[in-house]
BADRENDREN-714840 format. One line per 4 residues: number of its first residue (from 1); their letters; for each residue x, y, z of N, C-alpha, C. Coordinates in steps of 0.2 Angstrom, whole numbers, plus 5000, padded with zeros to 4 digits. Example, Ala and Ser with C-alpha at 12.3 -4.5 7.8 and 13.67 -1.06 7.14 Angstrom:
1) as) 5066 4972 5039 5062 4978 5039 5066 4984 5039  5064 4989 5035 5068 4995 5036 5064 5000 5039
***
This chain:
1) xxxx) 5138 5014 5018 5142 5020 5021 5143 5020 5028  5137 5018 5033 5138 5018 5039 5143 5015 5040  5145 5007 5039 5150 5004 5042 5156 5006 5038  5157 5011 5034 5163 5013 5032 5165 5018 5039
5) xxxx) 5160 5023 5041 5162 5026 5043 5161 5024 5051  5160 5017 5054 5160 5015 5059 5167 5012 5058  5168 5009 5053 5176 5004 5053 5182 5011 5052  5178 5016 5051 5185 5020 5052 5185 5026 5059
9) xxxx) 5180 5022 5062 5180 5025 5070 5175 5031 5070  5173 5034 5066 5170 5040 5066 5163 5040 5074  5161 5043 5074 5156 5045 5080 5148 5045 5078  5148 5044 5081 5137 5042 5083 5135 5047 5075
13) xxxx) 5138 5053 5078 5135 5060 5073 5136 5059 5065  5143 5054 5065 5143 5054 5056 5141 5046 5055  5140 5043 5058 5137 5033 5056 5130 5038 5056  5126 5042 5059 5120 5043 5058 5116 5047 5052
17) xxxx) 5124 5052 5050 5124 5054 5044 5124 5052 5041  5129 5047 5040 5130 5041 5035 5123 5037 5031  5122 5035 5038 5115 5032 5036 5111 5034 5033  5108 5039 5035 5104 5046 5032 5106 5048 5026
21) xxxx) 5111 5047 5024 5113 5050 5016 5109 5043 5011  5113 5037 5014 5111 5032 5010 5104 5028 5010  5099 5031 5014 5094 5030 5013 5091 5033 5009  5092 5041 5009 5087 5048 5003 5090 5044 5000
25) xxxx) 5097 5043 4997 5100 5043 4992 5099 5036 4987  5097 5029 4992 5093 5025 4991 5085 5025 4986  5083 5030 4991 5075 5032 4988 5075 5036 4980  5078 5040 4981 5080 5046 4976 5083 5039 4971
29) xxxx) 5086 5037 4970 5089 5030 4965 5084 5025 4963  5079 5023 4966 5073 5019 4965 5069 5022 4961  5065 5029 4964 5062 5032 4959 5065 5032 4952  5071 5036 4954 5074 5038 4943 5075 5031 4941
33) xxxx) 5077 5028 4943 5076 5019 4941 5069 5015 4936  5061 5020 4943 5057 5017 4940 5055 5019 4934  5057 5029 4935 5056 5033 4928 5060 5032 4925  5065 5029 4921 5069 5024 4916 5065 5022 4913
37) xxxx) 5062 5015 4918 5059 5010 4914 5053 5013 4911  5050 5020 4912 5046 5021 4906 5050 5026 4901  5054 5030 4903 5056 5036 4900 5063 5035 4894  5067 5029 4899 5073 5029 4894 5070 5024 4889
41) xxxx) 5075 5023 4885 5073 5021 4879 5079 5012 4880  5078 5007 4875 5083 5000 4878 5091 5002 4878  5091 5008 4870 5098 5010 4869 5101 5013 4875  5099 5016 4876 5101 5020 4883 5102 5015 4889
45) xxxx) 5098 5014 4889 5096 5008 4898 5102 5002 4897  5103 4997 4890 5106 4994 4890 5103 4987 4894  5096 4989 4891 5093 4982 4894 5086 4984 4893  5080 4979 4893 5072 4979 4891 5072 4984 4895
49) xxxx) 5065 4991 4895 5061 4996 4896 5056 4992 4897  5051 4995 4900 5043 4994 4900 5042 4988 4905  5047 4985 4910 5047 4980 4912 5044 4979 4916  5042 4985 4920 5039 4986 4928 5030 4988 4925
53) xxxx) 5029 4989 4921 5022 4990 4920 5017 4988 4926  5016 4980 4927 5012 4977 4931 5014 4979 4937  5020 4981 4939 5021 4983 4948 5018 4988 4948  5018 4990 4956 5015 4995 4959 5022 5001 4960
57) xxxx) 5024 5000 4954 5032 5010 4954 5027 5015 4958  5034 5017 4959 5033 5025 4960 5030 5029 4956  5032 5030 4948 5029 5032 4946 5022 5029 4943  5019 5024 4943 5013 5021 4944 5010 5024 4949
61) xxxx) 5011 5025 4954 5007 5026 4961 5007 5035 4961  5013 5039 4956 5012 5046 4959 5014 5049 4951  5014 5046 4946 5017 5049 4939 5023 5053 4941  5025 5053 4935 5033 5056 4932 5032 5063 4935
65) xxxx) 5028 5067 4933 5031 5075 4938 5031 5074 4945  5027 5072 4948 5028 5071 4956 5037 5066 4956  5037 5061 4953 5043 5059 4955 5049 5062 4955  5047 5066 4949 5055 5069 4947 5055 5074 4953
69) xxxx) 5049 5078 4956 5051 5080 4964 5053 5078 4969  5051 5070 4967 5051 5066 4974 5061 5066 4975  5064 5066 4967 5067 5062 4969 5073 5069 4969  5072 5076 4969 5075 5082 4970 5075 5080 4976
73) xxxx) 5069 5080 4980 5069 5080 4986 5073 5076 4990  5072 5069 4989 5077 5064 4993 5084 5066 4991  5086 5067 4986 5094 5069 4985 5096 5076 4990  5090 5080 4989 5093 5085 4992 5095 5083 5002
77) xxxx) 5088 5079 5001 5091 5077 5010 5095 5072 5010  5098 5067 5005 5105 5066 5006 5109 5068 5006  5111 5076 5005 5115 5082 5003 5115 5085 5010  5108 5086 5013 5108 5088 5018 5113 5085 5023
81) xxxx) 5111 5077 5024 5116 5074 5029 5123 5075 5028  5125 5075 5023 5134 5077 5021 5136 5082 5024  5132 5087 5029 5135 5092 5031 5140 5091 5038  5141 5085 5041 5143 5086 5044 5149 5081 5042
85) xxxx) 5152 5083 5038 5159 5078 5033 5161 5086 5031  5167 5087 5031 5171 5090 5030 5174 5089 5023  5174 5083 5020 5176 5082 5014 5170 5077 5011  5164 5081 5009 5159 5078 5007 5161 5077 4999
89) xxxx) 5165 5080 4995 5164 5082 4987 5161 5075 4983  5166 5071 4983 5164 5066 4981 5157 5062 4981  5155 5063 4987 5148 5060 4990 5143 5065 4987  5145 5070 4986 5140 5076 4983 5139 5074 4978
93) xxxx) 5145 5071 4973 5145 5072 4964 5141 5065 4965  5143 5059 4967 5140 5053 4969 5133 5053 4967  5129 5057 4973 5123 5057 4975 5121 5063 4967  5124 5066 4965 5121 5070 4960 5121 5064 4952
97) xxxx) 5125 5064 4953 5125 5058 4946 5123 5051 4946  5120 5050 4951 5115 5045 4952 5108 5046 4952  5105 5052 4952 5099 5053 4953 5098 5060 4946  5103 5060 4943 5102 5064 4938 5103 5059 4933
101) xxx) 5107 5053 4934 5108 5048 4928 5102 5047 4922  5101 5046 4917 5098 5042 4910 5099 5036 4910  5104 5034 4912 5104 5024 4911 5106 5021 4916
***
């Protein structure tokens, strides 16, 4: 997102927002990722579940209820950063439907 909004001239204040959007919104996507591979099912995912067991997840390291806050939380502060975009809509539903996804 940063270099979209560097290539299209934007200023310090939105590549920084940019950046910051795509980070929460990076973290907030990993977790619902990790809680998939336990929670969705392979119909749904479209591919093997259970696959991360051996790793060290997020939800390994903090279980399912703290993630699912972890990852309100990072969405919402990717939300946060959007505020200085005037035509955020997009980037809102983006960030919503990525971190509320099932598969």
């Amino acid at each position: 997102y940063m270099a979209a909004v560097a290539a299209a001239g934007g200023s310090d204040d939105f590549r920084a927002a940019a950046e910051e959007y795509g980070y929460q919104l990076g973290l907030a996507f990993q977790i619902r990722d990790d809680m998939l591979d336990v929670i969705g099912t392979q119909e749904e995912m479209g591919k093997g579940v259970g696959t991360d067991e051996s790793k060290n997840t997020f939800v390994r390291i903090y279980g399912l209820e703290k993630c699912e806050e972890l990852v309100q939380t990072y969405t919402s502060y990717a939300l946060e950063a959007l505020n200085v975009f005037e035509n955020n809509e997009f980037m809102t539903e983006l960030a919503k439907s990525l971190t509320e996804r099932r598969v």
